[in-house]
Structure formats: C-alpha cells, structure tokens
C-alpha positions as CSV (number, residue, x, y, z in Angstrom):
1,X,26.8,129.1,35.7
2,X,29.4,129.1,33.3
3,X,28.4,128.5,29.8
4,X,30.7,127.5,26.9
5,X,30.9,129.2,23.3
6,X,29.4,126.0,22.4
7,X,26.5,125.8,23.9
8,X,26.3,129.3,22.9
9,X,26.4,128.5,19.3
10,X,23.9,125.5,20.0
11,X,21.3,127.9,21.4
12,X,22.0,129.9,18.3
13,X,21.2,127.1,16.2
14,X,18.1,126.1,17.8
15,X,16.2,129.9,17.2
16,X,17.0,129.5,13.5
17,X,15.8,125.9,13.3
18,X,12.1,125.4,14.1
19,X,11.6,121.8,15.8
20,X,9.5,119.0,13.5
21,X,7.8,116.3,15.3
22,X,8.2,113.0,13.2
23,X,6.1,111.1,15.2
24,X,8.7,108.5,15.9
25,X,12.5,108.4,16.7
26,X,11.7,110.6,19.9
27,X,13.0,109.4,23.1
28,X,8.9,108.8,24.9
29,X,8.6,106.2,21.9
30,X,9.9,103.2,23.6
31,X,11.7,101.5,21.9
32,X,13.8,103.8,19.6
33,X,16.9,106.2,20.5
34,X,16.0,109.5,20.5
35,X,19.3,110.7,18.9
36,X,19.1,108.4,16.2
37,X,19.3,110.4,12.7
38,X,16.3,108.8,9.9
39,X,16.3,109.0,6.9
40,X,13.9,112.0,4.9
41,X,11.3,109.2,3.9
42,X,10.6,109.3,8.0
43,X,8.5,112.6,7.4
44,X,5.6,110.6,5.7
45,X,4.5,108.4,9.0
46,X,2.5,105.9,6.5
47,X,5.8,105.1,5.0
48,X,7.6,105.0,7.8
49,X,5.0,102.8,9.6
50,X,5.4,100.2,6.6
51,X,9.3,100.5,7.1
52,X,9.1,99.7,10.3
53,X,6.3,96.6,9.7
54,X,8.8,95.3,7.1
55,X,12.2,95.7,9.2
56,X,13.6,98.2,7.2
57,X,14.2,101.8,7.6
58,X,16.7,103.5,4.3
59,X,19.3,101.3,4.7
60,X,18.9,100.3,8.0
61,X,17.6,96.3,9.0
62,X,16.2,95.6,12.3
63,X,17.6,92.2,13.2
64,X,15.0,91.3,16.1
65,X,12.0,93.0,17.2
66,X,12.7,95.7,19.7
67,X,10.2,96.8,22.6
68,X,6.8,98.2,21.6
69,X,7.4,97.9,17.9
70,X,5.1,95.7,15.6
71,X,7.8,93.3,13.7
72,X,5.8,89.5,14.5
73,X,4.8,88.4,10.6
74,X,1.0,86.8,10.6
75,X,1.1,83.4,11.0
76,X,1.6,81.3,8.5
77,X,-1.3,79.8,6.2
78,X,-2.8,76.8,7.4
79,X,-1.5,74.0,5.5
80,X,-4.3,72.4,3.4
81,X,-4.4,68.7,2.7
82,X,-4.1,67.2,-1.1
83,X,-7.0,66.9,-3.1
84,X,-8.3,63.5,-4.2
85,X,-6.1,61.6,-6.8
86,X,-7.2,62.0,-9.6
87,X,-6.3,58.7,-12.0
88,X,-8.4,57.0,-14.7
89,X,-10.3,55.1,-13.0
90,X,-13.7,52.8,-13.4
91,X,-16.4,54.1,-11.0
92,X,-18.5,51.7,-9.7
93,X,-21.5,50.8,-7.5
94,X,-21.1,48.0,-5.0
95,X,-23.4,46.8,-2.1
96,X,-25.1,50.4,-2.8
97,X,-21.4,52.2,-1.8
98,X,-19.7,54.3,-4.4
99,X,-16.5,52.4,-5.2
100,X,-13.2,52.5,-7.5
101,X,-10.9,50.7,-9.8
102,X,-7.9,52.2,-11.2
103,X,-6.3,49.4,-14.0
104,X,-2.5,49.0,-14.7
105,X,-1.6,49.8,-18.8
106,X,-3.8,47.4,-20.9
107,X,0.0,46.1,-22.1
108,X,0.8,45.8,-18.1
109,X,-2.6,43.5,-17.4
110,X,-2.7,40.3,-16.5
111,X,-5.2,36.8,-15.5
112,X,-5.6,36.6,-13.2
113,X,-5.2,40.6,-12.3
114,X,-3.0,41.3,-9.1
115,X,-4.6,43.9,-7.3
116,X,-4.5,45.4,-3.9
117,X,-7.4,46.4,-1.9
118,X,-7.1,50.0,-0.6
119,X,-9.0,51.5,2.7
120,X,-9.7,54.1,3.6
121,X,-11.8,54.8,0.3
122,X,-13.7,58.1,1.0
123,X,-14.7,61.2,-1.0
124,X,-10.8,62.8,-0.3
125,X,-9.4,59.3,-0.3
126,X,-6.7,58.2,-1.8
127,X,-5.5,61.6,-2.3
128,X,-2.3,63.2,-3.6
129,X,0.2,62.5,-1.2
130,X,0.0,58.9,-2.4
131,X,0.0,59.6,-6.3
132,X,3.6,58.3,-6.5
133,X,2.6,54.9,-5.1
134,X,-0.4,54.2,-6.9
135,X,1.4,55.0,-10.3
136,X,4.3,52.7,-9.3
137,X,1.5,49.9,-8.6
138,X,0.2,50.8,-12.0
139,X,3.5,50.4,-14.2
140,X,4.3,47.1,-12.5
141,X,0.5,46.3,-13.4
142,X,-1.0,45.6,-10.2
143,X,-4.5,46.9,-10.1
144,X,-6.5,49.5,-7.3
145,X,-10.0,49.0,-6.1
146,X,-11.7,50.3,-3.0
147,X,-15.2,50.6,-1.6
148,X,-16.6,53.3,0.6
149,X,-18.6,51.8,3.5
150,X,-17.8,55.5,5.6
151,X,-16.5,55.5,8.7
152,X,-17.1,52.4,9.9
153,X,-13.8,52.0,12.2
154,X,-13.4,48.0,10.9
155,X,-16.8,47.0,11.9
156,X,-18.8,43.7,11.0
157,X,-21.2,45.5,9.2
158,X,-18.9,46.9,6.9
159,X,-17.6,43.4,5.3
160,X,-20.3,42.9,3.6
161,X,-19.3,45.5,1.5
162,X,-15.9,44.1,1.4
163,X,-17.2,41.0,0.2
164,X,-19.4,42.2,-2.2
165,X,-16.4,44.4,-4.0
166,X,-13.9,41.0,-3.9
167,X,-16.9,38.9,-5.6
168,X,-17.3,41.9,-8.4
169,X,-13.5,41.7,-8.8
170,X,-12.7,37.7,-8.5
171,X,-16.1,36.3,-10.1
172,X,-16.9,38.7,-12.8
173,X,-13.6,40.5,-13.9
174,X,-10.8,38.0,-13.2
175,X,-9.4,39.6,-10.7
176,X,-6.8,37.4,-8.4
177,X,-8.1,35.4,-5.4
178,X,-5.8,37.2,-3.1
179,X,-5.0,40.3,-2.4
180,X,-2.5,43.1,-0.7
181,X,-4.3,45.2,1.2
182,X,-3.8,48.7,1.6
183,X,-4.6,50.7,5.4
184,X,-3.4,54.3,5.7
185,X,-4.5,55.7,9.1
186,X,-7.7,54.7,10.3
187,X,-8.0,52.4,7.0
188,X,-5.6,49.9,9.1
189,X,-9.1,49.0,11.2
190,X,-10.5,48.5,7.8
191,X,-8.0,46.1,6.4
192,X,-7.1,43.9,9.7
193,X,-10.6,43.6,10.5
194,X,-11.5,42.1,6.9
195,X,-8.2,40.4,6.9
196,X,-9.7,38.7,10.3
197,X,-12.9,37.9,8.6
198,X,-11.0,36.7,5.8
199,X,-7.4,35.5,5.9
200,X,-8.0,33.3,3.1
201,X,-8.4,36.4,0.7
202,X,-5.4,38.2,1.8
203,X,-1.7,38.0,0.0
204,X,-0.4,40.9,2.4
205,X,-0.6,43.9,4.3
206,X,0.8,47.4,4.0
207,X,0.3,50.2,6.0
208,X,1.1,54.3,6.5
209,X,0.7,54.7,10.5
210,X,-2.1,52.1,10.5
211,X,-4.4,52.2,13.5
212,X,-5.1,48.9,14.6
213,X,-6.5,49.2,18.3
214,X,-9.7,51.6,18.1
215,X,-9.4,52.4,21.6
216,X,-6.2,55.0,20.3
217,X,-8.1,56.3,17.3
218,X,-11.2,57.0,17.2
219,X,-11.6,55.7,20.3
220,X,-14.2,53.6,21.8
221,X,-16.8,56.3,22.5
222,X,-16.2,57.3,18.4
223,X,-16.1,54.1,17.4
224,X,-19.3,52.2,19.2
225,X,-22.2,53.8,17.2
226,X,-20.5,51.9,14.2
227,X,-20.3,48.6,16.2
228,X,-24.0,48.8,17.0
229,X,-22.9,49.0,20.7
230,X,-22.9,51.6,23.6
231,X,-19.1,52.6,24.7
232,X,-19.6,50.3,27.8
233,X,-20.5,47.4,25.7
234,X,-18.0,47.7,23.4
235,X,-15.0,48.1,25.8
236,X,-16.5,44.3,27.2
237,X,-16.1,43.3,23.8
238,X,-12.5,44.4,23.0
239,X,-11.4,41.3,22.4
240,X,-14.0,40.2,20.1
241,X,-14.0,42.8,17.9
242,X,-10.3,45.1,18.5
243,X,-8.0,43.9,15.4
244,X,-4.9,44.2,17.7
245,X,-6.9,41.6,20.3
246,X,-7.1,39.4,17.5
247,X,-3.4,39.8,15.8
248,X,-3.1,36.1,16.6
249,X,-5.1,35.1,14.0
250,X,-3.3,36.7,11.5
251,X,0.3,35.8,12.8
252,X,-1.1,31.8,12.4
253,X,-2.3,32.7,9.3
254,X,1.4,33.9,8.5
255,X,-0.4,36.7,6.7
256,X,3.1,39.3,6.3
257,X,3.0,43.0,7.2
258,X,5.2,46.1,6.0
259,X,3.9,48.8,7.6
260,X,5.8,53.0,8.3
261,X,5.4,54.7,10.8
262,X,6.6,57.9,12.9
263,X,7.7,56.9,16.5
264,X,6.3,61.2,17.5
265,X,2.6,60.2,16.3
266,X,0.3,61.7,18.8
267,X,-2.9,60.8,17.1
268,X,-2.1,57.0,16.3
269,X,0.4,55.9,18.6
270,X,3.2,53.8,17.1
271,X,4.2,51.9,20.6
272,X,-0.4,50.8,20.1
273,X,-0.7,49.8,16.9
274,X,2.3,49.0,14.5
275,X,4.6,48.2,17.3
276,X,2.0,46.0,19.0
277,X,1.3,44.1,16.3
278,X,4.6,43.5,15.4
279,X,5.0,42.0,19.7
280,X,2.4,40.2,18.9
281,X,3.7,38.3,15.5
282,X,7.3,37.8,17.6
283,X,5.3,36.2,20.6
284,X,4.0,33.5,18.3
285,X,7.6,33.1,16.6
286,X,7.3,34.7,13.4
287,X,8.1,38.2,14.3
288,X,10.0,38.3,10.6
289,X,7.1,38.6,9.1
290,X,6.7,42.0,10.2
291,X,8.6,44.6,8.5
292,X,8.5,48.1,10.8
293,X,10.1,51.1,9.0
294,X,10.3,53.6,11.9
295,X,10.7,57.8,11.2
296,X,12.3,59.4,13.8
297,X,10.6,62.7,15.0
298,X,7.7,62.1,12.9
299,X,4.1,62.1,13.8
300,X,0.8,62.3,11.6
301,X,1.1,64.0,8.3
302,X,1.8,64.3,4.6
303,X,5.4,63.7,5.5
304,X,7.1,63.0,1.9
305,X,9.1,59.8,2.7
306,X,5.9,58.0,4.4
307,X,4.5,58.3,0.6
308,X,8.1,56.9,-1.1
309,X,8.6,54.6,0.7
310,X,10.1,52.2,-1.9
311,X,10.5,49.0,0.5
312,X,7.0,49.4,0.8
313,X,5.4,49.7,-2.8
314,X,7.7,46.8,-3.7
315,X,6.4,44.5,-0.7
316,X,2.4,45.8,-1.9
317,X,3.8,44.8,-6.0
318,X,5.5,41.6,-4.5
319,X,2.7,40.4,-2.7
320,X,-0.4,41.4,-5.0
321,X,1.8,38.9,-7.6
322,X,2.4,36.1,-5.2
323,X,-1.3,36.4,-4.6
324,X,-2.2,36.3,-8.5
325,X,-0.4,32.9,-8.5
C-alpha cells in the first residue's frame, strides 16, 4: 500500500488531537452530515438541542425539517369563542326566563320604539362577534330584546315565551307592533317558527347561517325531546312542525328575508336551509323577497364579514322602522 505525505500528516494530526463526542453532527445521527463543522455552542447538548427545536444552529436556518429531527411546532391554541356582549342593557324576567333589552340613545328613541327580536338569547348569547351590529342598531335607534326559553329548537312550547316578551314590549313599554327578527344559527328555528305562529307580528327577517330545517341541525333525534315527541314521531310530523315545511306561509305573508351564509357550512348546510327557503319564496313568485349574500369557501364560524355585513344591518334598521309605522 502506498501511502501519501498526506495521509501521513493526517495521522500525525489525529495522535495530537484527542477525539470529542458532541453528541450530534456524527454520521449514525440520521439526519445530519457527519462532516458538517458547528459552531462552539454545539459542546453544551441543552443548547444545542434548543437550537435545533428552534431551526437555528449559529448562523445556520434549517428551512424544512430533516429526517429524525424534532422541528413540528405544537399545535396551535384552540381558538376560543367571544364572550357575551356586554352592552347596557335592562335585565328582565319574562314567563319565568331571564331576558334582555338593550335601548338605542335616549336622544335616538322613539313611539312607538322599533326593535328587533333577537334568538338565540342564551347565557354566551349575543356575544362579541356581533358587537358591531348591535351598536349600529343602537345609533339608528332601533332597540334589542330577547328571551331565553334554552334550547328549544323552534318548538311550540317555546312561543309562549315569545309572546309573553312581545306583550311586555308592545303593551307596557311602547314598543312597535312589529318587529325584525334576528336568527343566527340555530336561532333561525327560533325566529321562523314564531314568525309561523305569528306573521302578524313580524316586519322582517335577518339571519347569519340560519338553520331552518331541524332535521340538518340539531337533528331530529336532538330536537324531539323539545317537541314533546319520540324521533319517530317527530319525523311523521315534519311537516307540521319543520319551519322550512312551512316556508309557504311566510312567502304569502310576504314576510322579506336577508339572510348570509357560507356555501362550505358543514354544520348548517346552505343548499337545506337559506337556499331552500329562498326555492321556496321563488316557487310562489316572490323569490325577490329573499335577499341571499353567499361567502364563498366559508363554513360555520366567527368569520369577520358574516358580522359586517352592512346590507344586512340596514335591511334589520329598514325593517324594524317600517314596522314602527
């Protein structure tokens, strides 16, 4: 074997230089080269380690994870919905239910006081994401009211309720005899099923992806115990009792509609509820009064623009003042 002055010199070099074992940068770690040169901060394996987490090693920056390194960040936090608005507001006792009333500027009132009659009212409802609506309804002086009857998924029994919040409003505080009403989500059963029970009392209808048939959301098993009925006897009585069954009644009552809606909304379909009910307006001929903002891509959430909408506050404002006079 011949050998070369340099690997002479080489072998040289290597009996005056002990080895040191970093740990890492060896060529049995997968994932690094072995001849790679690090930097002196690689002799402290905790730092190096956090480095290596973070993507960065002295100057270096790892542009994609590599083989048998750990680079994947945690997963971002769960997103956690908005509080409850918080307005100035009258709290008040109806039927037994808690209940609300937030009032326009004393300057902005009027008699009688347009209002619009907002479902679904919960303990986390009406929330944040609607702030910038309910202050625009304020400053045009269109009152709020609400009444939780819980989840009753548009139910008989939950219009007396209903009716017991309009009387407080129209006979005792000289509130407007109609009304827009208000249905975000499952709140849509709410509204539509009063409005059913009541066309008479209703100005208008707005809705953020309203559910109108109950067999999308909750669905019928969900929704039965409220109805007083088994699942069985409820789905023989869709047509009594479904709000999107029924749309007829309100398309001859020309009651009008502006509703939004995502056209990717697993949970409350749009092609089930807001598109349905706008067929079923257009099969009775008046198919304009049914206004259908569609969001591409978007499904069920705290999207920004389903909670600007401004075609939609001024439709609620528009129609809470047609129904004041």
């Amino acid at each position: 074997m011949i050998t070369t002055e340099r690997e002479l010199r080489n072998r040289a070099h290597e009996k005056q230089s002990p080895k040191r074992s970093f740990g890492i940068g060896r060529r049995d770690r997968p994932g690094f080269n072995g001849g790679m040169k690090f930097p002196a901060c690689f002799y402290s394996f905790p730092l190096a380690a956090s480095l290596i987490l973070s993507g960065r090693a002295g100057n270096m920056t790892f542009a994609e994870a590599t083989p048998g390194t750990a680079t994947s960040a945690p997963p971002p936090a769960r997103k956690l919905p908005p509080p409850r608005l918080e307005l100035p507001r009258v709290d008040l006792t109806i039927d037994g239910r808690p209940a609300f009333l937030f009032l326009p500027p004393e300057s902005q009132r009027r008699s009688p006081q347009p209002w619009i009659f907002y479902a679904p009212t919960l303990p986390a409802y009406p929330d944040e994401a609607e702030r910038w609506m309910h202050e625009q309804f304020l400053a045009a002086g269109v009152a709020v009211a609400g009444v939780d009857v819980g989840e009753a998924y548009g139910s008989p029994a939950s219009h007396r309720a209903f009716d017991a919040l309009y009387d407080e409003l129209t006979l005792r505080r000289g509130f407007a005899r109609k009304s827009c009403l208000f249905g975000r989500s499952r709140g849509g059963l709410w509204v539509s099923s009063w409005a059913l029970h009541r066309p008479d009392r209703v100005a208008g209808i707005i809705g953020i992806y309203p559910v109108y048939d109950f067999r999308t959301y909750p669905g019928v098993t969900n929704a039965a115990p409220a109805y007083g009925f088994t699942p069985a006897e409820l789905t023989r009585r869709v047509a009594e009792f479904n709000p999107i069954a029924r749309a007829g009644v309100l398309a001859r009552a020309r009651i009008p509609f502006a509703l939004i809606h995502g056209d990717d909304d697993k949970v409350v379909p749009l092609r089930d509820n807001s598109e349905a009910l706008r067929e079923a307006y257009q099969q009775l001929g008046v198919g304009e009064l049914v206004r259908l903002i569609v969001l591409p891509g978007q499904g069920h959430s705290f999207h920004e623009p389903y909670f600007r909408s401004r075609e939609l506050v001024d439709f609620a404002i528009e129609r809470s003042k047609a129904g004041a006079r």
